[in-house]
N, C-alpha and C positions, 0 to 999 in steps of 0.2 A: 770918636765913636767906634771905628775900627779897631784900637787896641783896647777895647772893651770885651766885643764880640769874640777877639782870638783869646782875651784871659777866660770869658766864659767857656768855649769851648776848648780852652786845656784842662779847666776845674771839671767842666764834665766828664774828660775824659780818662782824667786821675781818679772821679767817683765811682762810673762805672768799671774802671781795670781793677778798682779796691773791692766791689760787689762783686764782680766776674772770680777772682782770686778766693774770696770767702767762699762762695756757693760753693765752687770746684772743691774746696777741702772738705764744705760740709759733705758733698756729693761723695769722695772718696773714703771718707770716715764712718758712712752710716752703719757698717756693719761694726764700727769700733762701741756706738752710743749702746746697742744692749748689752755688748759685756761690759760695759763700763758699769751700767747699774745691777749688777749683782751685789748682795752684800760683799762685803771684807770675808765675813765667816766661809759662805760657799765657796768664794773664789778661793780659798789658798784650802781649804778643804778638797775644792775636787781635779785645781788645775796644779799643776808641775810650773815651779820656779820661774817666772819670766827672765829669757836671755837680755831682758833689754832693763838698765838702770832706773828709767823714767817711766810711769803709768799713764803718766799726759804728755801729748805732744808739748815740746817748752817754747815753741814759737805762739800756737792759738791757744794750746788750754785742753786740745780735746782730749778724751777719754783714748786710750792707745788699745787696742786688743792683740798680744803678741803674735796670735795666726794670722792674723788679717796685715802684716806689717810684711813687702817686701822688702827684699836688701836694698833696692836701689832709695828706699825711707829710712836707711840708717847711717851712724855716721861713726866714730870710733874717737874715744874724747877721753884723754887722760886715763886709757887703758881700759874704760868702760863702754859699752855696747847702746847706742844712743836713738831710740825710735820717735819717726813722725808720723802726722797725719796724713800728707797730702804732698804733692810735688814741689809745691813753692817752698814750703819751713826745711828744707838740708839748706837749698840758697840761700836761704835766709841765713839760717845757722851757721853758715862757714862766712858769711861776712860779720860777725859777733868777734868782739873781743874776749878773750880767755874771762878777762872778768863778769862780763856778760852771760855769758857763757856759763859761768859759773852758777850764777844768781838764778840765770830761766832755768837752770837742771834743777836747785834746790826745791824753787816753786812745781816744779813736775815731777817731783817724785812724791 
C-alpha cells in the first residue's frame, strides 16, 4: 500500500511540473500569440526580415514574435539564428540530437 501512495505522489508530481512548465511558456509567449495572427500579407508587408530562422518555437509550437524574443531564447544551430518561447525549450533544445534537431526546425519554420 505504501509503494502505491509514493508511485501516486511521483505521477502527481511529474503532472503538475509538466502543467507548471506549460502555463510558465504560455505566460511568457502571450505577447508572441497577436503577432502571430497577423496575416502572412501584413506581416512581411510592414515588418523587416526576422533575424531568427524559425516563426514557432520548435520545442511547443508557439507563435515566436522576433521583438519579443530575448537573446538568452536563442541558440545558434548550423549557422542559423534559433528563437523560443519561454525558458524551458533552449534546455530542451540543446539536449536534441542534430537529427532532432533538425526535424523540430523544419516543423517551425
Amino acid at each position: 500500500m505504501k509503494l502505491i501512495s509514493v508511485r501516486l505522489a511521483a505521477l502527481a508530481i511529474m503532472v503538475i511540473g509538466g502543467l507548471a512548465f506549460h502555463f510558465a511558456c504560455q505566460k511568457n509567449s502571450e505577447g508572441t500569440a497577436a503577432a502571430g495572427s497577423a496575416t502572412a500579407a501584413t506581416a512581411t508587408a510592414s515588418a523587416p526580415a526576422s533575424p531568427f530562422v524559425n516563426t514557432r518555437c520548435p520545442i511547443l509550437g508557439t507563435a515566436i514574435s522576433p521583438a519579443n524574443v530575448p537573446e538568452s531564447l536563442t541558440r545558434i544551430y548550423k549557422g542559423q539564428k534559433v528563437a523560443f518561447c519561454c525558458d524551458g525549450c533552449p534546455q530542451a533544445w540543446d539536449k536534441l540530437t542534430d537529427a532532432e534537431k533538425d526535424a523540430k526546425l523544419k516543423a517551425a519554420k
